[in-house]
C-alpha positions as CSV (number, residue, x, y, z in Angstrom):
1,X,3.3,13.6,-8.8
2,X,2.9,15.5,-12.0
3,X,-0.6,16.8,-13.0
4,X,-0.9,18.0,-16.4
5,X,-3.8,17.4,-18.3
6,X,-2.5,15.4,-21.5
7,X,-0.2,12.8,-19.4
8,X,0.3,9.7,-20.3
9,X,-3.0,8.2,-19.6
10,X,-4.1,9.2,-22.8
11,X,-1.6,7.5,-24.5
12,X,-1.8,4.2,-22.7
13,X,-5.7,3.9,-22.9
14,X,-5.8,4.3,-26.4
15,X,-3.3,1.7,-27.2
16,X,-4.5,-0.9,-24.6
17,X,-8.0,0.3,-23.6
18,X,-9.6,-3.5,-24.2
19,X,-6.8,-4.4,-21.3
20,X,-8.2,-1.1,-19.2
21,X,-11.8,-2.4,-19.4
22,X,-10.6,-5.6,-18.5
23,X,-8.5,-5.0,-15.4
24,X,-10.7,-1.7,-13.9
25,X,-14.4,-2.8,-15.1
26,X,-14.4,-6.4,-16.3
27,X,-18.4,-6.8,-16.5
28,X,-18.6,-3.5,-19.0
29,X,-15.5,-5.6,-21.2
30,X,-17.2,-8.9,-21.1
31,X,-19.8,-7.5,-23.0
32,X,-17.8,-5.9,-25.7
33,X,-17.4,-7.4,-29.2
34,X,-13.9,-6.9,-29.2
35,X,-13.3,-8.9,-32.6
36,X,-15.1,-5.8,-34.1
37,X,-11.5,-3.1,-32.9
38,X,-12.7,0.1,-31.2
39,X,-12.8,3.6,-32.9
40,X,-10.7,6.8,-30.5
41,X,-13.4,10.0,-30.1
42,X,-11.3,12.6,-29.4
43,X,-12.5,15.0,-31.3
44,X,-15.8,14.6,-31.5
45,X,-15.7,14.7,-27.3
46,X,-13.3,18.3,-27.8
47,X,-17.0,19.6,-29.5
48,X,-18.9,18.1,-26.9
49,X,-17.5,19.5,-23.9
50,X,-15.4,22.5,-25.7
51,X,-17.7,25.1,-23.2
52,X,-17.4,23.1,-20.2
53,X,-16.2,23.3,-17.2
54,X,-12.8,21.4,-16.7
55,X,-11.4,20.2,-13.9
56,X,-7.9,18.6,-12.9
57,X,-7.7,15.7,-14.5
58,X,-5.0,13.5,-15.9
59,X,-7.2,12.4,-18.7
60,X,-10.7,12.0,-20.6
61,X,-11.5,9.8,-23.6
62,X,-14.2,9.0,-26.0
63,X,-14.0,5.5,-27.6
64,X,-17.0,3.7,-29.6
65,X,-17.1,-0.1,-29.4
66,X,-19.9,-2.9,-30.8
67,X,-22.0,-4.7,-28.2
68,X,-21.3,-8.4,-28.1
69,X,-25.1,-9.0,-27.8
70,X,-26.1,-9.8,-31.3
71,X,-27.5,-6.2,-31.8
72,X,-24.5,-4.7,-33.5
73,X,-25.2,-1.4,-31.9
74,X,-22.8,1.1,-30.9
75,X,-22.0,2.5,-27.2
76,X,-20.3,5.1,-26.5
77,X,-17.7,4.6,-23.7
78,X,-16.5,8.2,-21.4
79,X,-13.6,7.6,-19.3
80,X,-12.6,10.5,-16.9
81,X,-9.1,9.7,-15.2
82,X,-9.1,12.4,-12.4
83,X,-6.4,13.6,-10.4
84,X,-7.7,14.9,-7.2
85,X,-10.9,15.0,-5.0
86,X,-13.4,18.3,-7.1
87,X,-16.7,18.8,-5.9
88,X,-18.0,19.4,-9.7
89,X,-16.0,15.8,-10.9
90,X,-20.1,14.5,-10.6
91,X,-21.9,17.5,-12.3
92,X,-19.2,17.1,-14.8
93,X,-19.6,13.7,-15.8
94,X,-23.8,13.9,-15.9
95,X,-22.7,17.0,-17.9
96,X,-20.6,15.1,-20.4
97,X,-23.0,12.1,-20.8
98,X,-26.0,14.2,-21.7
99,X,-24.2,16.3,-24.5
100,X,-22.9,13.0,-25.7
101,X,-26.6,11.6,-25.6
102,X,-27.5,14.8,-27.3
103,X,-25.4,14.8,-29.9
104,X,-25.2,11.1,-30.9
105,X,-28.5,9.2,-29.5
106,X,-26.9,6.3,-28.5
107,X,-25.6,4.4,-25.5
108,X,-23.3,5.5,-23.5
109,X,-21.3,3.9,-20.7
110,X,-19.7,6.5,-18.4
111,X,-16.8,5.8,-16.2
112,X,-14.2,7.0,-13.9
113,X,-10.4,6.6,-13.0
114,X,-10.2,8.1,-9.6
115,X,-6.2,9.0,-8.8
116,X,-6.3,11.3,-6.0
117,X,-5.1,10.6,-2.5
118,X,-8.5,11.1,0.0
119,X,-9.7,7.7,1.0
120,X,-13.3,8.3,1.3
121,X,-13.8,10.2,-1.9
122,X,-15.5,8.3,-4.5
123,X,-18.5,9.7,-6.4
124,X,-20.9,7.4,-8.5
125,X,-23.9,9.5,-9.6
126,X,-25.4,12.7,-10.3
127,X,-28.7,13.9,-10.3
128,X,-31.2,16.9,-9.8
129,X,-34.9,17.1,-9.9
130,X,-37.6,18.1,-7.6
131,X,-41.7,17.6,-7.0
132,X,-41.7,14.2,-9.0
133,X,-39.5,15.1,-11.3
134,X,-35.7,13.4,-11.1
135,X,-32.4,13.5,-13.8
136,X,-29.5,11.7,-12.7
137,X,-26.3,9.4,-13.9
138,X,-25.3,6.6,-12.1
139,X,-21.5,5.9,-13.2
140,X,-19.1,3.6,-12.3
141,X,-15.8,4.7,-10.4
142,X,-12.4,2.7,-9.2
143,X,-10.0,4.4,-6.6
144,X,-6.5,4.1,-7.0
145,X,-5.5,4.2,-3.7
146,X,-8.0,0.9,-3.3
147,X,-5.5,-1.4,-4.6
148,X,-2.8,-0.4,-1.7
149,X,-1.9,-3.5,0.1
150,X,-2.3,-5.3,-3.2
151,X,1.1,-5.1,-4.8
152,X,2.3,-8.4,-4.3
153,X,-1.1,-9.8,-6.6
154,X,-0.5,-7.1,-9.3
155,X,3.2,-7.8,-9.6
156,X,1.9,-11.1,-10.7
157,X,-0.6,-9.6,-13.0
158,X,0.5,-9.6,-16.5
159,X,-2.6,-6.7,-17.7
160,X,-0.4,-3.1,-18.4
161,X,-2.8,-1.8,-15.8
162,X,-1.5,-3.5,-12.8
163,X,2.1,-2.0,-14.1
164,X,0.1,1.7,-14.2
165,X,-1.7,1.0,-10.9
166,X,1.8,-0.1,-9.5
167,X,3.7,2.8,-10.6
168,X,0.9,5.1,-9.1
169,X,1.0,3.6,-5.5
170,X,4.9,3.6,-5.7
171,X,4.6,7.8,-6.3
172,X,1.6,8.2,-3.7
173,X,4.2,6.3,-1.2
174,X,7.6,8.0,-2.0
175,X,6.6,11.5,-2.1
176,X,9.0,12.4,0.7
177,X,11.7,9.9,0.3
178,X,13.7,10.1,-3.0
179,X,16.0,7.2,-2.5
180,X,13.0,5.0,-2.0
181,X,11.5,6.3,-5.0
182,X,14.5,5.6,-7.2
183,X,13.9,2.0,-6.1
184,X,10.6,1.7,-6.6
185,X,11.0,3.3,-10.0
186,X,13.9,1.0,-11.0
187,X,12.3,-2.4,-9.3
188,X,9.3,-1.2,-12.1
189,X,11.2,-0.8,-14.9
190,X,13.3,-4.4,-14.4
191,X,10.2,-6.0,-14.2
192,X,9.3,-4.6,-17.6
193,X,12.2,-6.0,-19.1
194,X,11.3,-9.8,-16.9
195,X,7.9,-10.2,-17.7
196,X,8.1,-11.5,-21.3
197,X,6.3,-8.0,-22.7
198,X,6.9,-6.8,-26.5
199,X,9.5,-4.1,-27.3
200,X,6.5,-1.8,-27.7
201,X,4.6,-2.4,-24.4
202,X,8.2,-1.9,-22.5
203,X,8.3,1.3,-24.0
204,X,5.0,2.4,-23.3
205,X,4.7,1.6,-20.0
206,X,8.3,2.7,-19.2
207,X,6.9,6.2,-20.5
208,X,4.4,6.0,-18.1
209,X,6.9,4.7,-14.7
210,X,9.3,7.7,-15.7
211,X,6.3,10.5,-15.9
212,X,4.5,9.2,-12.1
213,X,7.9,8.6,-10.9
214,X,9.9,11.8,-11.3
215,X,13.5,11.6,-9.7
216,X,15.9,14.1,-8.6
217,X,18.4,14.6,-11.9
218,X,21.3,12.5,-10.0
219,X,19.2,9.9,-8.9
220,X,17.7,10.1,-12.3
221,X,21.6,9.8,-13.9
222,X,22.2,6.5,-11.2
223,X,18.7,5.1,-12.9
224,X,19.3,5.8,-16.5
225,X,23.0,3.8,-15.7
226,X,20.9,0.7,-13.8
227,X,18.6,0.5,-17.2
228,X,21.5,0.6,-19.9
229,X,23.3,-2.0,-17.8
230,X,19.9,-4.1,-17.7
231,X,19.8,-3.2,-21.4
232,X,23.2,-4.7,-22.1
233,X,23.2,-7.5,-19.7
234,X,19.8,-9.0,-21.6
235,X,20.6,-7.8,-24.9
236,X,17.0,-5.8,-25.0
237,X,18.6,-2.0,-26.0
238,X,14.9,-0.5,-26.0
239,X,14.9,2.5,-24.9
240,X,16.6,4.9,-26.3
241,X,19.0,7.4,-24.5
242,X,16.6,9.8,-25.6
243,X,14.2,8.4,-24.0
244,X,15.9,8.3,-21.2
245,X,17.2,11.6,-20.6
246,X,15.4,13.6,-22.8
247,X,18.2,15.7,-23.5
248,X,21.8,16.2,-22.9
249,X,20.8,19.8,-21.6
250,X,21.0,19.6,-17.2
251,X,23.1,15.9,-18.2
252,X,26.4,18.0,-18.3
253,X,25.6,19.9,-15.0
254,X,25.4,16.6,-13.4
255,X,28.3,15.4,-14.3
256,X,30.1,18.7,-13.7
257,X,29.1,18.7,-10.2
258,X,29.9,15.4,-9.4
259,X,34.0,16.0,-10.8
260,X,34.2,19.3,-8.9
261,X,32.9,17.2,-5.8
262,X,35.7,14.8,-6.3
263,X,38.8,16.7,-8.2
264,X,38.1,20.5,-7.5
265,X,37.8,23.2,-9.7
266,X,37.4,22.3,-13.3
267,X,39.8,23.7,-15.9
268,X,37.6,25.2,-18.7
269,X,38.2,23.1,-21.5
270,X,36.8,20.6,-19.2
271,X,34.0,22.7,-18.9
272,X,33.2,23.3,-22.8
273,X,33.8,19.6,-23.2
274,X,30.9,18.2,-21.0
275,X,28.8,21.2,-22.4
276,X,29.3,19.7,-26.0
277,X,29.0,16.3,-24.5
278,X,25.7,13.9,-25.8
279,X,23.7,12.0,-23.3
280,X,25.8,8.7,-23.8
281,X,29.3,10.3,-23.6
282,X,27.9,12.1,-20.3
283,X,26.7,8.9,-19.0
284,X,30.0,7.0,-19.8
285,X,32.0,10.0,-17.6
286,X,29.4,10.2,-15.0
287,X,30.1,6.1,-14.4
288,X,33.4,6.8,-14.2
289,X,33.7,9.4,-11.4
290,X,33.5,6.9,-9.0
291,X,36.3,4.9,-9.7
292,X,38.6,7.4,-11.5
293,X,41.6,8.6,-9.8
294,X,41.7,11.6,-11.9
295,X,40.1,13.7,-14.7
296,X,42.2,11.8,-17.2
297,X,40.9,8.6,-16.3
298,X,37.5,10.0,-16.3
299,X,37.7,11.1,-19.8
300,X,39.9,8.1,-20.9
301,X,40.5,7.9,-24.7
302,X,36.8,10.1,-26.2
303,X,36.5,12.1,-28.2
């Protein structure tokens, strides 16, 4: 599964982080004046924490909200989305929560995305202190891997979440099996396109099924051919080609390999032709291969 810090998490929670609260901490969400929006902190946490030790994470956030209590005052809400089992994650959270205390005087409500793969790993507080004296943080955490055994009750859950827990699970379980990941992967992105959701959430969350759920590039061709039939057969043309495949670059290798496979050596024009080839034209051929009896009838009448 890919680990880069700036995935897709970060996206996602700041476009539907009132439907993260809801689905990974409802009690925290219930208490949220929602009416009143939220307000992103990403650079004000960058200052925060700009000397600190980082970990491997897939994402952290600072978000300000009201309190639904009649107060009208601020909290302060730190999420840490963490990729894998650290023995500092709980030093770094108390860390985190006393600069933002620091710096703001406020409250603050810490908690924590755990993504990794060890069962039994799931900190929830921090603290040091000795002869009477004792600082800790006690923070809420949800494990990933927790909701396994769940799938058939978040396919029926409409929150993005369950989508994002769902394509998580489906990576953790088809590490070693490709074929089983492509799908997974595809099973995902058809029920975007089934479950009623806006052009915009489809895209989002389809961002966030193709980045878990890396496949191999021909698997990935056979995919990008089972959405755009999807696509056409529900008249939904969402996402783009680009989006897709990125770019054509690696596309044209593909497709080369699969017409030396079944016709031989290619002559050279061929050659320069799928190099100058866009991602649709290269799909088109690439669908063709199977069926075509020759090169002429995998190239047709383009271009």
């Amino acid at each position: 599964m890919p680990d880069a810090y700036d995935s897709p998490w970060k996206d996602i929670l700041d476009g539907y982080f009132p439907d993260f609260m809801a689905f990974f901490f409802p009690q925290a969400a219930s208490e949220v004046d929602w009416s009143r929006g939220f307000v992103p902190l990403d650079k004000e946490l960058a200052q925060v924490v700009q000397d600190a030790e980082l970990g491997r994470r897939y994402a952290d956030k600072l978000l300000k909200v009201r309190r639904l209590d009649g107060t009208d005052a601020w909290v302060l809400v730190h999420i840490e989305v963490q990729g894998e089992p650290e023995t500092g994650f709980p030093r770094r959270m108390f860390t985190y929560a006393y600069r933002i205390y620091d710096r703001y005087g406020c409250d603050l409500a810490s908690f924590a995305v755990l993504a990794d793969t060890k069962a039994n790993w799931q900190p929830r507080q921090f603290q040091i202190g000795c002869w009477g004296t004792r600082l800790a943080l006690e923070f809420p955490s949800v494990k990933l891997l927790a909701y396994a055994g769940r799938e058939t009750e978040l396919m029926a859950d409409l929150n993005p979440f369950a989508t994002v827990v769902l394509a998580h699970l489906a990576a953790l379980a088809t590490r070693a099996d490709a074929n089983a990941r492509y799908h997974r992967k595809l099973a995902l992105t058809r029920r975007l396109y089934e479950r009623g959701l806006s052009k915009q959430q489809i895209i989002d969350l389809y961002r966030f099924i193709d980045w878990v759920l890396k496949l191999p590039e021909p698997l990935e061709l056979k995919y990008t051919d089972a959405i755009f039939q999807i696509e056409e057969r529900l008249k939904m043309p969402y996402v783009s080609f680009v989006e897709r495949r990125g770019e054509a670059r690696g596309a044209s290798m593909i497709v080369r390999g699969q017409l030396e496979e079944r016709f031989g050596p290619l002559p050279q024009s061929v050659v320069r032709r799928l190099e100058q080839a866009d991602a649709e034209r290269l799909l088109t051929w690439g669908r063709r291969v199977l069926d075509a009896a020759s090169l002429e009838e995998v190239f047709g009448d383009d271009g």
